[in-house]
N, C-alpha and C positions, 0 to 999 in steps of 0.2 A: 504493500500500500504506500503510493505519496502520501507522507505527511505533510498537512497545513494546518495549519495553527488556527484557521479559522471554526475545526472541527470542533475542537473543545467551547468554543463559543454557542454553534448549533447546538451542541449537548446540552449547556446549559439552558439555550432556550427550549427545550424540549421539557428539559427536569420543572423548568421553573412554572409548568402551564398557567402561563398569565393572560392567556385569552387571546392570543394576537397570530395572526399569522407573519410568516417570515418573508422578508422582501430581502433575497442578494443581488444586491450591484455589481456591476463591474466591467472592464474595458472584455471585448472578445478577444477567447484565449486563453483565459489567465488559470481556466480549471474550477468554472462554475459547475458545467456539469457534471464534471465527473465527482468532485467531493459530495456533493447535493445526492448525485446516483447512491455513492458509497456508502454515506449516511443511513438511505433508506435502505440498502443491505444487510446492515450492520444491526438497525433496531426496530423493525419493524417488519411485521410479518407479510404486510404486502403491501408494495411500493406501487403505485399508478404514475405510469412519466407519460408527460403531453409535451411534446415540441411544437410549439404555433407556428416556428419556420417549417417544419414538415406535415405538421397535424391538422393540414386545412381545414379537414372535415368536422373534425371536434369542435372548432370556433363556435358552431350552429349549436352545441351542448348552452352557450351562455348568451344566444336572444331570447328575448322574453322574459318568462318566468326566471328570477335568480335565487329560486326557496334551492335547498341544498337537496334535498329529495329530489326534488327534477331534475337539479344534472346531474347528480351520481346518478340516475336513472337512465339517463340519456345518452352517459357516456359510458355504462356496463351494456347500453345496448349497439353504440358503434364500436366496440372492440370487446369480442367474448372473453378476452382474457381479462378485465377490469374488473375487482373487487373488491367492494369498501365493504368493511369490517368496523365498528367501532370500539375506537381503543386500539387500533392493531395496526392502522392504515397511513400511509402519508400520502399526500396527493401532489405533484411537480406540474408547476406550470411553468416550464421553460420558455425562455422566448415572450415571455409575458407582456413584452410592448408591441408584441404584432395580434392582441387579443383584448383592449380596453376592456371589453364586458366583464373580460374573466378576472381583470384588475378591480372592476369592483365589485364581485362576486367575495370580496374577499372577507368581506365585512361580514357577510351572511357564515361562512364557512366558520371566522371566528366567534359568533354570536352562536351556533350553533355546536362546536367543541367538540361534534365527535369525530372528527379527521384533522391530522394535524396538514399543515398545509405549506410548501415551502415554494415561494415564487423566487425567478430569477430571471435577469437579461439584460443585453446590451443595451445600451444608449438609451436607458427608459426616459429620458429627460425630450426625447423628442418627438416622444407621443404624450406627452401628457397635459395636453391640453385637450386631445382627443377622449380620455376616458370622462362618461360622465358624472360619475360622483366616487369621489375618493374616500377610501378608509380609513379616513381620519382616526387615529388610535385604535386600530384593532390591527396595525402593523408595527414589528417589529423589522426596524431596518440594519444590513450588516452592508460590508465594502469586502468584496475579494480583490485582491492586488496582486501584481505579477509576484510569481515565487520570490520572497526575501533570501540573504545568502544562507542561512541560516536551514533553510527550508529546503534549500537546493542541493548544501553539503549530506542534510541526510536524505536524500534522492539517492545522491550518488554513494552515498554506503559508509560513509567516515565515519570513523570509530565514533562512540559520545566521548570516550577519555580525551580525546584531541578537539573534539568541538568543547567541552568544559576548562580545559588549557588556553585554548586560546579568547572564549570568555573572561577567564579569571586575568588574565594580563590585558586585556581592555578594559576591565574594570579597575584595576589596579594601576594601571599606567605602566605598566612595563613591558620591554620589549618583548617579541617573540622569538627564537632562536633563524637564523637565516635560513637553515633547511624548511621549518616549520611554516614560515614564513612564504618564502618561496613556492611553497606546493599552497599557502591558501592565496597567493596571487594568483597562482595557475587556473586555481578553479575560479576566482570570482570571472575573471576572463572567458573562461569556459562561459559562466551564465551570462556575461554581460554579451557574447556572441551569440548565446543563445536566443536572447531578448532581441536585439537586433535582425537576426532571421526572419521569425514570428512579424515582427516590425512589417521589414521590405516583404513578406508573404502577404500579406493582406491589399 
Protein backbone atom coordinates (compact mmCIF):
# COMPACT_ATOMS: atom_id res chain seq x y z
CA UNK A 1 0.00 0.00 0.00
CA UNK A 2 1.04 3.93 -0.69
CA UNK A 3 1.03 5.52 2.22
CA UNK A 4 -0.44 9.07 2.72
CA UNK A 5 -0.85 10.74 5.40
CA UNK A 6 -4.14 11.88 4.40
CA UNK A 7 -5.49 8.35 5.40
CA UNK A 8 -5.36 8.65 9.04
CA UNK A 9 -7.31 11.81 8.72
CA UNK A 10 -10.37 9.86 6.78
CA UNK A 11 -10.06 7.47 9.70
CA UNK A 12 -10.79 10.00 11.93
CA UNK A 13 -13.43 11.35 10.01
CA UNK A 14 -15.12 8.11 9.82
CA UNK A 15 -14.46 7.24 13.81
CA UNK A 16 -15.72 10.67 14.76
CA UNK A 17 -19.46 10.32 12.89
CA UNK A 18 -20.22 13.82 13.13
CA UNK A 19 -22.84 13.82 10.50
CA UNK A 20 -21.11 15.22 7.52
CA UNK A 21 -20.07 13.93 4.42
CA UNK A 22 -16.42 14.17 3.18
CA UNK A 23 -15.41 16.45 0.31
CA UNK A 24 -11.54 15.61 -1.07
CA UNK A 25 -9.95 18.39 -3.20
CA UNK A 26 -7.26 18.32 -5.13
CA UNK A 27 -5.13 19.03 -8.24
CA UNK A 28 -5.45 15.73 -10.98
CA UNK A 29 -3.18 13.01 -10.11
CA UNK A 30 -2.10 13.43 -6.98
CA UNK A 31 -3.86 9.90 -5.74
CA UNK A 32 -7.53 10.84 -4.89
CA UNK A 33 -8.77 7.98 -6.14
CA UNK A 34 -6.90 5.55 -5.36
CA UNK A 35 -6.53 6.37 -1.33
CA UNK A 36 -10.58 7.02 -1.35
CA UNK A 37 -10.64 3.26 -3.24
CA UNK A 38 -8.25 1.84 -0.50
CA UNK A 39 -10.01 3.30 2.26
CA UNK A 40 -13.30 1.73 1.32
CA UNK A 41 -11.40 -1.71 1.06
CA UNK A 42 -9.95 -1.48 4.04
CA UNK A 43 -13.31 -0.67 6.33
CA UNK A 44 -16.06 -1.29 4.87
CA UNK A 45 -17.97 -4.19 3.74
CA UNK A 46 -19.03 -2.64 0.57
CA UNK A 47 -17.76 0.06 -1.39
CA UNK A 48 -20.17 1.68 -4.40
CA UNK A 49 -17.55 4.00 -6.69
CA UNK A 50 -19.34 6.29 -9.29
CA UNK A 51 -17.00 8.04 -11.71
CA UNK A 52 -19.04 11.05 -13.37
CA UNK A 53 -16.06 11.23 -15.86
CA UNK A 54 -17.15 7.74 -16.94
CA UNK A 55 -20.42 7.04 -15.14
CA UNK A 56 -22.67 9.15 -17.50
CA UNK A 57 -25.51 7.06 -16.88
CA UNK A 58 -25.69 7.28 -13.01
CA UNK A 59 -25.89 11.34 -13.33
CA UNK A 60 -29.89 10.44 -14.06
CA UNK A 61 -29.76 8.56 -10.27
CA UNK A 62 -29.68 12.48 -8.82
CA UNK A 63 -32.70 14.41 -11.13
CA UNK A 64 -35.40 14.94 -9.35
CA UNK A 65 -36.24 13.40 -6.23
CA UNK A 66 -32.92 13.79 -3.83
CA UNK A 67 -34.75 11.41 -0.67
CA UNK A 68 -31.69 8.83 -0.37
CA UNK A 69 -34.05 5.88 -0.95
CA UNK A 70 -34.59 6.96 -4.45
CA UNK A 71 -31.18 6.97 -5.42
CA UNK A 72 -29.79 4.18 -3.60
CA UNK A 73 -32.77 2.69 -5.52
CA UNK A 74 -31.84 3.94 -8.63
CA UNK A 75 -28.44 3.37 -8.69
CA UNK A 76 -28.68 -0.70 -7.40
CA UNK A 77 -30.92 -0.62 -10.30
CA UNK A 78 -28.21 0.69 -13.03
CA UNK A 79 -25.41 -1.41 -11.85
CA UNK A 80 -26.43 -5.11 -10.21
CA UNK A 81 -23.54 -5.13 -8.40
CA UNK A 82 -24.45 -1.90 -6.02
CA UNK A 83 -25.32 -2.47 -2.52
CA UNK A 84 -26.13 -0.34 0.30
CA UNK A 85 -26.16 -1.85 3.44
CA UNK A 86 -26.55 0.39 6.43
CA UNK A 87 -23.64 0.61 8.78
CA UNK A 88 -21.58 -1.27 6.26
CA UNK A 89 -21.58 0.86 3.06
CA UNK A 90 -19.43 3.82 1.63
CA UNK A 91 -20.70 5.50 -1.35
CA UNK A 92 -17.66 7.41 -3.87
CA UNK A 93 -18.72 10.07 -5.96
CA UNK A 94 -15.71 10.74 -7.88
CA UNK A 95 -15.52 13.23 -10.29
CA UNK A 96 -18.14 15.19 -8.38
CA UNK A 97 -17.85 18.44 -10.20
CA UNK A 98 -19.14 16.81 -13.58
CA UNK A 99 -22.51 15.91 -11.20
CA UNK A 100 -23.85 19.23 -9.34
CA UNK A 101 -27.13 17.35 -8.30
CA UNK A 102 -25.13 14.69 -6.74
CA UNK A 103 -23.11 17.66 -4.89
CA UNK A 104 -26.20 18.54 -3.27
CA UNK A 105 -27.45 15.31 -2.66
CA UNK A 106 -25.03 15.53 -0.05
CA UNK A 107 -26.87 17.04 2.53
CA UNK A 108 -29.61 14.48 2.21
CA UNK A 109 -27.02 11.54 2.47
CA UNK A 110 -25.62 13.32 5.61
CA UNK A 111 -29.01 14.11 7.26
CA UNK A 112 -29.94 10.67 6.61
CA UNK A 113 -26.49 8.78 8.24
CA UNK A 114 -26.95 5.54 7.12
CA UNK A 115 -24.06 5.54 4.29
CA UNK A 116 -21.17 7.05 4.85
CA UNK A 117 -20.27 9.10 1.84
CA UNK A 118 -16.92 10.32 0.49
CA UNK A 119 -16.95 12.87 -2.59
CA UNK A 120 -13.86 13.97 -4.58
CA UNK A 121 -12.47 15.89 -7.72
CA UNK A 122 -10.75 18.00 -9.69
CA UNK A 123 -11.15 21.63 -10.18
CA UNK A 124 -14.44 21.62 -8.04
CA UNK A 125 -14.16 25.52 -7.86
CA UNK A 126 -15.31 25.63 -11.49
CA UNK A 127 -18.56 24.28 -11.39
CA UNK A 128 -19.61 25.66 -8.40
CA UNK A 129 -21.76 28.01 -9.31
CA UNK A 130 -23.47 25.49 -11.24
CA UNK A 131 -24.60 23.30 -8.27
CA UNK A 132 -27.95 24.50 -6.85
CA UNK A 133 -27.87 24.41 -3.31
CA UNK A 134 -24.89 23.79 -1.31
CA UNK A 135 -24.36 21.66 1.89
CA UNK A 136 -23.61 24.09 3.92
CA UNK A 137 -22.28 22.16 7.18
CA UNK A 138 -23.20 18.69 6.45
CA UNK A 139 -19.45 18.61 4.75
CA UNK A 140 -16.54 17.92 5.91
CA UNK A 141 -13.68 19.27 3.62
CA UNK A 142 -9.91 17.80 3.37
CA UNK A 143 -6.94 18.86 0.49
CA UNK A 144 -4.86 15.80 -1.06
CA UNK A 145 -1.45 17.31 -2.38
CA UNK A 146 1.15 15.86 -4.56
CA UNK A 147 3.19 13.09 -2.44
CA UNK A 148 5.30 15.05 0.33
CA UNK A 149 9.19 13.80 0.51
CA UNK A 150 8.30 12.07 3.35
CA UNK A 151 5.53 10.12 1.71
CA UNK A 152 7.48 9.39 -1.27
CA UNK A 153 10.64 7.83 0.66
CA UNK A 154 8.33 5.30 2.15
CA UNK A 155 6.84 4.58 -1.58
CA UNK A 156 10.18 3.67 -2.37
CA UNK A 157 10.89 1.38 0.70
CA UNK A 158 13.50 3.37 3.13
CA UNK A 159 14.16 1.97 6.16
CA UNK A 160 11.95 4.03 9.06
CA UNK A 161 15.44 3.95 11.07
CA UNK A 162 16.87 6.39 8.36
CA UNK A 163 13.78 8.21 7.77
CA UNK A 164 13.65 9.00 11.82
CA UNK A 165 17.75 9.83 11.52
CA UNK A 166 17.23 12.17 9.30
CA UNK A 167 14.19 13.78 11.03
CA UNK A 168 15.86 13.99 14.32
CA UNK A 169 18.87 16.04 12.63
CA UNK A 170 16.22 18.46 11.03
CA UNK A 171 14.84 18.95 14.18
CA UNK A 172 17.96 19.33 15.81
CA UNK A 173 19.82 21.35 13.47
CA UNK A 174 22.57 19.02 12.75
CA UNK A 175 24.12 17.83 9.87
CA UNK A 176 23.47 14.63 8.06
CA UNK A 177 26.42 12.53 7.24
CA UNK A 178 27.55 13.01 3.38
CA UNK A 179 26.69 9.44 2.35
CA UNK A 180 23.40 9.99 4.06
CA UNK A 181 22.90 12.99 2.63
CA UNK A 182 23.63 12.29 -0.77
CA UNK A 183 21.21 9.25 -1.27
CA UNK A 184 18.36 11.71 0.39
CA UNK A 185 19.30 14.34 -2.52
CA UNK A 186 19.20 11.60 -4.91
CA UNK A 187 15.69 10.65 -4.08
CA UNK A 188 14.11 14.13 -3.50
CA UNK A 189 15.26 14.46 -7.35
CA UNK A 190 13.87 11.39 -8.01
CA UNK A 191 10.38 12.88 -6.92
CA UNK A 192 10.80 16.37 -7.92
CA UNK A 193 11.34 14.47 -11.72
CA UNK A 194 8.65 12.77 -10.96
CA UNK A 195 6.26 15.75 -10.38
CA UNK A 196 7.45 17.32 -13.33
CA UNK A 197 6.48 14.36 -15.75
CA UNK A 198 2.91 14.07 -14.23
CA UNK A 199 3.39 18.01 -14.99
CA UNK A 200 4.20 18.10 -18.96
CA UNK A 201 1.74 14.62 -19.10
CA UNK A 202 -1.26 16.55 -18.68
Amino acid sequence: MLRRKIYDSILEWKKAKNGTCLLIKGARQVGKTYIIRKFGEDNYKNTVYINFDIDEDLKSAFDGNLNVDHITMLLSGLRTGFKFEEGSTLLILDEIQNCPRARTALKAFAVDGRYDVIASGSLLGVNLKKVPSFPVGYETDMTLRPLDFEEFVWGMGLDEKVIEEVKSCISEKTPLSAPLMKAMTDLFDQLMSSRNSVLYSE
